[in-house]
C-alpha positions in Angstrom: 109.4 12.4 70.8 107.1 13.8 73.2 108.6 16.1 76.0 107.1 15.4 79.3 105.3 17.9 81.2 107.1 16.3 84.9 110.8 16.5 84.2 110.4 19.8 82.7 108.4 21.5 85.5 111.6 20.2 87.7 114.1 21.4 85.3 112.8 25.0 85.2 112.3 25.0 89.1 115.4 23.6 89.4 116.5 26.6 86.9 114.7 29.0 88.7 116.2 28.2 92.0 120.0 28.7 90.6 118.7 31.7 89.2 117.8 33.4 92.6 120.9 31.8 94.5 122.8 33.5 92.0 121.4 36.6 91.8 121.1 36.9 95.5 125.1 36.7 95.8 125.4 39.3 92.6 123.5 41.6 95.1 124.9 40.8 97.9 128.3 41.1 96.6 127.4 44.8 94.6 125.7 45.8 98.5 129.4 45.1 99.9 130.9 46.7 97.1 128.7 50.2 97.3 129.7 50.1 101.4 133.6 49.9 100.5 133.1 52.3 97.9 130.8 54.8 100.1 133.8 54.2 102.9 136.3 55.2 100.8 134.7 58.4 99.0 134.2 59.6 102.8 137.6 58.7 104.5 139.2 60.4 100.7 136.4 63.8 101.7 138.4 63.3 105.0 142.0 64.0 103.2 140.9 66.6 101.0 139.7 68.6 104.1 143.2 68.3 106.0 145.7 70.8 104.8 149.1 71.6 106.5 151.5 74.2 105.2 154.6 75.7 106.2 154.7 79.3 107.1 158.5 79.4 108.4 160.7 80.6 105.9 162.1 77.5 104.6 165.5 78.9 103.6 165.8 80.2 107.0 165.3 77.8 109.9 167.8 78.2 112.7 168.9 75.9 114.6 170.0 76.7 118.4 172.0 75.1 120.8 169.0 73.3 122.6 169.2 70.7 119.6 166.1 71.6 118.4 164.5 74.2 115.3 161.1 75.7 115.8 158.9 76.2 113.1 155.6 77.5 112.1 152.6 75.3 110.7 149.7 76.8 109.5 146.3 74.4 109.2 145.2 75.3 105.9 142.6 73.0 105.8 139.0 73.1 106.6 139.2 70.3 109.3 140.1 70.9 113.0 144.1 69.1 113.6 145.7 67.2 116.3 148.4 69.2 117.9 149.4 65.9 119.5 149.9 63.9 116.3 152.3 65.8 114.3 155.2 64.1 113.4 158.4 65.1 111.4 161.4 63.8 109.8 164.0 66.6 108.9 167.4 64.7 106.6 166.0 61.5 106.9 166.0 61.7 111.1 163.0 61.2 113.3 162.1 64.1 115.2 160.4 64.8 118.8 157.6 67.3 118.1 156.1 69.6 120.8 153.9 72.2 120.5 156.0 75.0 121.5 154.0 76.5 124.1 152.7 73.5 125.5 149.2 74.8 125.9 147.8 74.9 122.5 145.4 71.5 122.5 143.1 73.0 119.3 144.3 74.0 115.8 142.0 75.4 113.7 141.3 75.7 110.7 143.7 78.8 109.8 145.4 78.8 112.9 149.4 79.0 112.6 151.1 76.9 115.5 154.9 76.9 116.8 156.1 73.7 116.8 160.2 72.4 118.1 161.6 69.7 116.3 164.6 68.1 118.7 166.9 65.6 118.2 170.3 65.5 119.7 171.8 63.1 117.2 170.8 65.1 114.2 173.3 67.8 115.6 176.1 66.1 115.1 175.0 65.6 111.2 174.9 69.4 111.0 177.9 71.4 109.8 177.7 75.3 110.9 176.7 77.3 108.4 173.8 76.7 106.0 172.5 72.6 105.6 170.1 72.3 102.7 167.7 69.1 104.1 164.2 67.6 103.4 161.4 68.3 106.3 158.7 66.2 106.0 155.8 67.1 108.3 152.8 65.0 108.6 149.0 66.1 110.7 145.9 64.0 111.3 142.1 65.3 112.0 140.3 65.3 114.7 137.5 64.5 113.0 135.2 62.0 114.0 134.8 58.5 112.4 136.7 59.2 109.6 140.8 60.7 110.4 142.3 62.7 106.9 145.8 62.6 106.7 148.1 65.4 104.8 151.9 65.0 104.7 154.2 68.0 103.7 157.6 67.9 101.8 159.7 70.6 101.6 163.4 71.1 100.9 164.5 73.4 104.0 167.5 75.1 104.9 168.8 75.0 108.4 170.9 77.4 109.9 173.7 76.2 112.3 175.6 79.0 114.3 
């Protein structure tokens, strides 16, 4: 049986056509892929470059009669940090953070800012004497277009006259 040249001419165009259709998605579909990929590699460069630590003495934080402990956090990271977006739990309890003398609006990287931690109903928690608790302190960047985040855990001891 003879083939004929017609139907065959139509079968491979019509081959041919799939062929680009589907290897125009493949490409489109990697493009998106390398994007997401490329967003995440900077936003993750982002993270590494934000760095908290605590510089208080953590088996020494004293709390005062103002409901409220201050501690130290140094930025030992190599991105600038919001002073204004620090926020901290201390024995599971939300915490108001300030900057403790109100004026600091940059923080370095290296810089060691005061912070106070207040809440009123974490007082009544609190027996006097020693109170072994987990602090957990989280920062944001300043950075443009792409925020890193760092969060620190650490067990703490608060001190209650």
């Amino acid at each position: 049986m003879a083939a004929s040249g017609p139907s065959e001419i139509i079968l491979l165009s019509a081959g041919l056509i799939v062929a680009a259709l589907v290897s125009g998605i493949l490409l489109q579909t990697w493009d998106d892929m390398d994007d997401v990929l490329d967003e995440r590699g900077k936003q993750g460069a982002e993270d590494v470059r934000t760095r908290v630590s605590l510089v208080s003495d953590p088996i020494n934080i004293q709390w005062d009669d103002s409901d409220n402990v201050k501690i130290h956090l140094q930025n030992s990271g190599d991105t600038f940090l919001d002073v204004n977006s620090v926020g901290a739990v201390l024995g599971g309890t939300t915490m108001t953070v300030t900057v403790t003398d109100g004026v600091t609006t940059e923080w370095l990287p290296g810089d060691v800012v005061q912070f106070t931690l207040t809440n009123s109903g974490l007082d009544s928690s609190l027996s006097s004497g020693d109170n072994d608790l987990l602090m957990t302190v989280s920062v944001s960047s300043t950075a443009t277009g792409y925020t890193g985040l760092d969060t620190l855990r650490e067990e703490v001891r608060i001190v209650k006259p």
